[in-house]
C-alpha positions in Angstrom: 0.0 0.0 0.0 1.2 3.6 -1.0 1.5 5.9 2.1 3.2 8.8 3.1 3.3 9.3 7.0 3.9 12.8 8.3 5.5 13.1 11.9 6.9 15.9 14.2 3.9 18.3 14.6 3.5 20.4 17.1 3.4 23.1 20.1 5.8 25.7 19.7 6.7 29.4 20.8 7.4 31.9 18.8 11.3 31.9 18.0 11.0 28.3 18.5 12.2 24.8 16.3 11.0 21.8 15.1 11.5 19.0 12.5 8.8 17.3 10.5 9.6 14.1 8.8 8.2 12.9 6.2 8.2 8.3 5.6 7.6 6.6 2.9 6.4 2.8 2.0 5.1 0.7 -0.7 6.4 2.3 -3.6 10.0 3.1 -5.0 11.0 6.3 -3.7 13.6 7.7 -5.9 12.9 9.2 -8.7 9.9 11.5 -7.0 10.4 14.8 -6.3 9.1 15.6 -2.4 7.2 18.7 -1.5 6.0 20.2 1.9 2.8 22.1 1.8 0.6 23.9 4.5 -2.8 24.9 5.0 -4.5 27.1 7.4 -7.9 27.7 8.3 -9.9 29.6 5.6 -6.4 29.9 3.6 -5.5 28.1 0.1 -2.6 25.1 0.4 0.5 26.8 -0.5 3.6 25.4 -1.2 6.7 25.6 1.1 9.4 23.6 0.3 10.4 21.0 -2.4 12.9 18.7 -3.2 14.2 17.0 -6.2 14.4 13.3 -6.3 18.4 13.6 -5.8 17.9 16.1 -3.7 20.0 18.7 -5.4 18.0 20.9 -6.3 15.3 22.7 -3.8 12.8 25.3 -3.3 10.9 27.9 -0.9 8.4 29.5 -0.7 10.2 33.9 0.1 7.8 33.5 3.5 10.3 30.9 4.7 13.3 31.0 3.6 16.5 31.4 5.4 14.7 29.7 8.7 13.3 26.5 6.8 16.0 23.8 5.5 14.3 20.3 3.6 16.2 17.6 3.0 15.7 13.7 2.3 17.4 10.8 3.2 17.1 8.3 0.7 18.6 5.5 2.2 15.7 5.8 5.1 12.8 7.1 2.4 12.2 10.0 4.7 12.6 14.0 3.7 13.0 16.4 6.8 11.6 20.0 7.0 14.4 21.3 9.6 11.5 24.9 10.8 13.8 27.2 13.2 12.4 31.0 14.4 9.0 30.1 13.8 6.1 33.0 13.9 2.9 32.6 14.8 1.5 33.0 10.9 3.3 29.8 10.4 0.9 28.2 12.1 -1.1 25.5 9.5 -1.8 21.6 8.9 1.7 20.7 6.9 1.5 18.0 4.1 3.9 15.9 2.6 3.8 14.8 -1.3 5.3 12.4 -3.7 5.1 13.5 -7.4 7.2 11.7 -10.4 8.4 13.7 -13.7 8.6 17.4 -11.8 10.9 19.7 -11.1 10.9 21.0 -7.7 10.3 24.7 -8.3 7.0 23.4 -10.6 5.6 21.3 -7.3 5.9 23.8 -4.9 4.1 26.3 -7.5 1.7 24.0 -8.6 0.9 22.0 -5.8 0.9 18.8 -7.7 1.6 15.5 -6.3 0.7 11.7 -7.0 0.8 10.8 -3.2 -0.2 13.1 0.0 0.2 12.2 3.6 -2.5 13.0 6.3 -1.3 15.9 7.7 0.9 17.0 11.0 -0.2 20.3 12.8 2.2 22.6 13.7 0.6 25.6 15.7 3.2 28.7 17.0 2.0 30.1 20.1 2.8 31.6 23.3 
């Protein structure tokens, strides 16, 4: 069975760090480019970070970067979302996906993806 299993939700202050993971079984996880994407209440899913299948090539959304880091582990089928100085507007149900054939810039824009996890909430608050 396909599945994607997010992990590493959340309670966090402001200023504060945490890690979402992202596992993967039943299918053959290289060659698919992984994205994380977030949703808040009464907000569209946007996306904020992808990774190629290689992982050498990534993308962010401008609200994120320089305090959001993804990477994957291949070895383990897992890709990390590393989240450090977090805000409160951060605050949203993140999503994992698996997409074949796309470049990681295109799945973050386009919010494509074969395969989506369930969802891990991370909320920012004091």
């Amino acid at each position: 069975q396909l599945q994607l299993v997010e992990s590493g939700g959340g309670l966090v202050q402001p200023g504060g760090s945490l890690r979402l993971s992202c596992a993967a079984s039943g299918f053959t996880w290289n060659g698919y480019t992984i994205g994380w994407f977030r949703q808040a209440p009464g907000k569209e899913r946007e996306g904020v970070s992808c990774i190629s299948s290689s992982g050498g090539s990534t993308n962010y959304a401008d609200s994120v970067k320089g305090r959001f880091t993804i990477s994957r582990d291949n070895t383990k089928n897992t890709v990390y979302l590393q989240m450090n100085s977090l805000k409160p507007e951060d605050t949203a149900v993140y999503y994992c996906a698996a997409r074949r054939l796309l470049s990681a810039q295109t799945m973050c824009v386009t919010r494509l993806g074969d395969y989506w996890g369930q969802g891990t909430q991370v909320t920012v608050s004091s």
